[in-house]
N, C-alpha and C positions, 0 to 999 in steps of 0.2 A: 504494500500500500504506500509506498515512500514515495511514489507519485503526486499524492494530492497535496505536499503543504509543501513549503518551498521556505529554506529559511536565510536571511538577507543580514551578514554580519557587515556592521558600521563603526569605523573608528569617532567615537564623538570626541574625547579632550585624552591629548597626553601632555602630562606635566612632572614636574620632580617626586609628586607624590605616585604615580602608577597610570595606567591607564580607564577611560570609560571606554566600553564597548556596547553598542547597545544592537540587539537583537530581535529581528521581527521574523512572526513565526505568519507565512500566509497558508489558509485554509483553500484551499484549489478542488477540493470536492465537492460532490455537489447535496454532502450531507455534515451534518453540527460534529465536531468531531473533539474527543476529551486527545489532550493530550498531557502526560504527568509531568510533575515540577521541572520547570529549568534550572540546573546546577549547574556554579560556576565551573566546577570539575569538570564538566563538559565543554570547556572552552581550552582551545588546545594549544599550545605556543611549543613551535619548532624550530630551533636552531640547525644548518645543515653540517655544523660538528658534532653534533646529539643523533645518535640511532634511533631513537623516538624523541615523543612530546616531552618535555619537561611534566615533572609531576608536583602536584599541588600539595604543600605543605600547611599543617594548620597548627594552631596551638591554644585549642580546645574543640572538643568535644562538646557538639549542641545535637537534642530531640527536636524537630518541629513536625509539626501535623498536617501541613497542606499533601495534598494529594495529584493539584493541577488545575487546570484549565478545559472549562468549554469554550469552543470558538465557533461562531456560525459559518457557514458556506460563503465564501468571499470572504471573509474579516479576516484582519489582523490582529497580534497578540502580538506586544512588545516587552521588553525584559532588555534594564538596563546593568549589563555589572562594573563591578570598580577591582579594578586589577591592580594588587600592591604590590611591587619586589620586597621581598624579604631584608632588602637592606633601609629600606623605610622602617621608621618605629612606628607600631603600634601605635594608634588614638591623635597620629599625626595629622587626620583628615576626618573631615566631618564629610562623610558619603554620603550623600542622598539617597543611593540603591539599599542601604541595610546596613547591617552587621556584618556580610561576609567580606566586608574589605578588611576590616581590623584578621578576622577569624582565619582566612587562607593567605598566603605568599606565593609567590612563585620565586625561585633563585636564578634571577634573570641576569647574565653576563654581558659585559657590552659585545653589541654585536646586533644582527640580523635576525629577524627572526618571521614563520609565516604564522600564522592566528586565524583558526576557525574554530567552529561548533558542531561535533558530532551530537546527533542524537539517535540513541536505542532504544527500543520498546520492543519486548520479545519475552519468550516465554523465562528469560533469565532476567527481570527485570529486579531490581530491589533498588530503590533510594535509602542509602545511609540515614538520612537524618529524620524519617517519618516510619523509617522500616517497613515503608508500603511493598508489596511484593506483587508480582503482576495481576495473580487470581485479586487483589487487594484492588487496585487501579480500574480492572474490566467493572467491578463494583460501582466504583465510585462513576466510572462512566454510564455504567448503566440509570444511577440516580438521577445524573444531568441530564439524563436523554439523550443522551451523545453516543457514538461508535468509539471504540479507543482507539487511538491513530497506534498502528505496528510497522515497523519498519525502523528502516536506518538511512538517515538521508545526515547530508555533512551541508554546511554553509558555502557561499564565496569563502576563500582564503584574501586574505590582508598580509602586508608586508609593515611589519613595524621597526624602526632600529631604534634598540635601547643604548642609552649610554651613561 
């Protein structure tokens, strides 16, 4: 089904303190479709002297309860996150997206880097921070009167250089 949503990453502000990305999730079917939480872990920053993506570091440990989003047929769903390197301190930025600026880093080196968003919904699904699990999701979609979006679709990739 990774046909029907289409997802469009934007670099909004990079400053001393990290980066905003903001993310728009289009609905391209032609029925209401649940799709579950967006995690910044989802957002993937590669350097081409790294064999993979950088991995997201946090220093705590949070429960939250959301589950996700209904979206109508045509509409959009936007999600803005705040990207900190790890060499920033803690509480240095007043983020408008949440808490997960202070809570995740990434250990960003100067250099080059590409930036996209995967996203998976599959029978292996599990969100860390709501412990929702797929059978858990088709639920809640089913509540909203929505189909659950399955599939794996990736964003545009972005070029950002950190320094």
């Amino acid at each position: 089904m990774n046909g029907d949503i289409i997802l469009e990453l934007e670099l909004i502000e990079q400053a001393a303190w990290g980066y905003c990305f903001r993310l728009r999730i289009e609905n391209r079917s032609a029925v209401r479709l649940f799709v579950p939480t967006l995690k910044i872990t989802d957002l993937r920053f590669h350097n081409s002297n790294h064999a993979a993506p950088l991995e997201w570091l946090t220093s705590m440990l949070v429960s939250g309860s959301s589950g996700g989003s209904a979206i109508e047929s045509g509409a959009t769903l936007q999600r803005d996150f705040d990207v900190r390197p790890c060499a920033v301190t803690e509480g240095s930025h007043n983020s408008p997206s949440g808490w997960d600026y202070n809570r995740w880093c990434l250990r960003l080196l100067r250099g080059e880097y590409s930036v996209w968003y995967d996203l998976l919904v599959d029978q292996t699904y599990f969100n860390s921070e709501s412990h929702y699990r797929f059978g858990q999701i088709e639920e809640l979609a089913k509540r909203n009167n929505a189909t659950l979006w399955r599939g794996s679709v990736q964003s545009n990739v972005l070029s950002v250089y950190h320094a």
